[in-house]
C-alpha positions in Angstrom: -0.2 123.5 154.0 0.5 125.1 150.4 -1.1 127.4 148.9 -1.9 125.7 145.6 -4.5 123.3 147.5 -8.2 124.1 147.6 -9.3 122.4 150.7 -9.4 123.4 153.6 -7.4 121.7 156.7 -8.9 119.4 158.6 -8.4 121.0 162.3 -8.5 118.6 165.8 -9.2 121.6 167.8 -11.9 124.4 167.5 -10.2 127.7 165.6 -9.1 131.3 166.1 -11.3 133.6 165.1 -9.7 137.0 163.5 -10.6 140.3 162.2 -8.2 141.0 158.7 -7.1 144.3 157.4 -4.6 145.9 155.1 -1.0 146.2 157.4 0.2 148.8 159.5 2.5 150.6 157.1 2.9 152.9 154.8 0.1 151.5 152.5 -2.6 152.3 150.0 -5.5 151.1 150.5 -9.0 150.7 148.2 -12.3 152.7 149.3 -15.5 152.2 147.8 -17.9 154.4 146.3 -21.6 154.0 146.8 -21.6 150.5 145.7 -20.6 150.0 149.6 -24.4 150.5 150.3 -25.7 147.0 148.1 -23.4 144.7 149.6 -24.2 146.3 153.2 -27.8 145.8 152.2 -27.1 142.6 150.6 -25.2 141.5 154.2 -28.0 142.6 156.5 -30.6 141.5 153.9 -29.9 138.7 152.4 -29.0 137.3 148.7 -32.4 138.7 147.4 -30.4 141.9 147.0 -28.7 141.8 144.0 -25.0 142.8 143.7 -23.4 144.9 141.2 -21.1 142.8 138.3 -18.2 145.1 139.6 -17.5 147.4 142.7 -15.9 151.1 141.9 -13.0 151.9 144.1 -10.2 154.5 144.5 -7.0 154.5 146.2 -6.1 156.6 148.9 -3.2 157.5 150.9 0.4 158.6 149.9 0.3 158.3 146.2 4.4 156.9 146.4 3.7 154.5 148.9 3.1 150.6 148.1 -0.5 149.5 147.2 -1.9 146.9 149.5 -2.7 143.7 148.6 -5.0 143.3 151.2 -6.6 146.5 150.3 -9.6 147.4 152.3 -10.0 148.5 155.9 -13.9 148.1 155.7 -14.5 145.3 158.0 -17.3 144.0 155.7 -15.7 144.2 152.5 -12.3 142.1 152.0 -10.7 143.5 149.0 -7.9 141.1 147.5 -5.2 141.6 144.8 -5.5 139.2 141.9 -2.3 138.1 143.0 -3.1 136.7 146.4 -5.7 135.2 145.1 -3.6 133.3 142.8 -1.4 133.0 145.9 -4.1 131.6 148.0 -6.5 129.8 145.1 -9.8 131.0 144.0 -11.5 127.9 144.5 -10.5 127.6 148.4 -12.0 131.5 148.8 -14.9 130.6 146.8 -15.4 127.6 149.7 -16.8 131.0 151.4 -18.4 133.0 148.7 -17.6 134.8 145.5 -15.0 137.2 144.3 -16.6 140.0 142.3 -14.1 142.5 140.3 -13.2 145.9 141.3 -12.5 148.7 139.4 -9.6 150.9 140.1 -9.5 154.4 137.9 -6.9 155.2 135.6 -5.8 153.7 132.1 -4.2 150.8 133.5 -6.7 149.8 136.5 -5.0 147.4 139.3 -6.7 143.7 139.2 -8.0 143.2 142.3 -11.7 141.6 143.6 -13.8 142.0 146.5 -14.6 139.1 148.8 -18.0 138.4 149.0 -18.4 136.2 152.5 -21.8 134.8 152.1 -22.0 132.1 155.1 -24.1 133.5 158.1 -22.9 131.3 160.9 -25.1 130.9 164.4 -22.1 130.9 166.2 -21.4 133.6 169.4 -21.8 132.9 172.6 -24.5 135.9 173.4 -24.8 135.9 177.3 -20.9 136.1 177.3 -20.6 138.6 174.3 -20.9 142.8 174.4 -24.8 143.1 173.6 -24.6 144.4 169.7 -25.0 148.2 168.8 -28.5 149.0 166.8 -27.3 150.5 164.1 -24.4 148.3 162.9 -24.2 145.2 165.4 -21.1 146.1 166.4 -19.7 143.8 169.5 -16.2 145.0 170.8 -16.2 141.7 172.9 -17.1 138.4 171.0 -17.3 134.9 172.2 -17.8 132.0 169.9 -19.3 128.6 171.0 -16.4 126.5 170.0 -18.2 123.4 168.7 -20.2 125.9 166.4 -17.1 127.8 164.4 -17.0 126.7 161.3 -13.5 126.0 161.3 -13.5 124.1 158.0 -14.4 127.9 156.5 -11.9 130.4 155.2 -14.4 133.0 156.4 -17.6 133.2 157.5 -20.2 136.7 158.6 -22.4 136.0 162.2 -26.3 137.2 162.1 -25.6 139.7 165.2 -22.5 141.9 163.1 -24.0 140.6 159.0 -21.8 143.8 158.4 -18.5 142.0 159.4 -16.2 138.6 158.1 -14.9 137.3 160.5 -11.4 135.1 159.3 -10.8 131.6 160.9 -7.4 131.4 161.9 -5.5 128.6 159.2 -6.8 131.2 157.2 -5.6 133.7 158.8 -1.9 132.1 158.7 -1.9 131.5 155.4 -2.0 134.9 154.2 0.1 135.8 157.0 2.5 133.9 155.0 2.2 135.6 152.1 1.5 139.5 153.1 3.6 139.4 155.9 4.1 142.9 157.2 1.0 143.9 154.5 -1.4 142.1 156.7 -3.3 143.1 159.9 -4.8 140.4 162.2 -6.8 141.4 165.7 -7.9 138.6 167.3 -11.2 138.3 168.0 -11.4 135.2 170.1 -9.4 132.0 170.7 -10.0 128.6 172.5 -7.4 129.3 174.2 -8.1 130.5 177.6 -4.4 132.6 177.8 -4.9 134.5 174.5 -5.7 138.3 174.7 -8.4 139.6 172.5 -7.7 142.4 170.7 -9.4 145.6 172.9 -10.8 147.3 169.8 -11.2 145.1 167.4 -13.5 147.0 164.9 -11.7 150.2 165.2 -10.1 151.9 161.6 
């Protein structure tokens, strides 16, 4: 698969399900200020809430260590350099939802955009997940119905966790194979009885 194609691939066997966040390092990562609260608002209710044209952020972390690319711990808000875009196509993301600029401080402000994942999939198995928390729908366990992952997605959000993108797993690989050490991936569940789950998924 290269990165300059926008379609997805086609997959023979249901897929990997992930939760992506900025690497393990020494990295910078984007927070956001109170523009956090619409797109939570727009996840739990729906695109009648209307989104800002561009999301305020500032880094944090050691100011000499290297910004992330994958630049947001916030499991809800996927913020991408402009570069792994590029890397990855916008049109392939966009499969998924939109890319909406942030804005970094500073006279030079870093390009990068946050990941709007709009899909709400009816996918998880609920008599076999954790039941979800009230205030967040937080599961730490998740099982997804295999025939119902929408595997053909780079991304997709689930109606019990709206607050959450969860990453399919070619997805997954493919910016694996660009981030490398940069990129975080817990897994979240698999088809494949022998693979662990990640014990904490959601945790910062």
């Amino acid at each position: 698969m290269t990165a300059d194609s926008t379609s997805a691939p086609t997959l023979a066997v249901p897929s990997a399900v992930y939760r992506l966040l900025a690497g393990t390092g020494n990295l910078r990562t984007l927070r956001l200020a109170d523009s956090l609260i619409d797109l939570k608002r727009r996840q739990f209710q729906g695109p009648q809430v209307a989104l800002p044209d561009v999301f305020e952020a500032e880094w944090t972390g050691d100011p000499k260590a290297r910004k992330a690319e994958f630049a947001s711990d916030y499991p809800g808000a996927p913020i991408l350099s402009r570069r792994l875009v590029d890397r990855v196509g916008q049109e392939r993301l966009e499969q998924a939802g939109r890319l909406v600029p942030v804005r970094t401080p500073g006279p030079d402000p870093d390009e990068y955009a946050l990941y709007v994942v709009e899909p709400l999939v009816d996918c998880v198995d609920t008599r076999r997940s954790n039941r979800p928390k009230k205030a967040t729908g937080e599961m730490r366990k998740i099982v997804f119905r295999p025939e119902a992952v929408p595997a053909e997605l780079p991304a997709f959000r689930v109606p019990q966790f709206p607050v959450a993108v969860c990453w399919t797993g070619w997805m997954r690989d493919l910016l694996g194979e660009i981030l490398g050490d940069g990129l975080e991936a817990r897994l979240l569940w698999s088809p494949e009885p022998s693979a662990a789950p990640h014990p904490d998924p959601w945790a910062l």
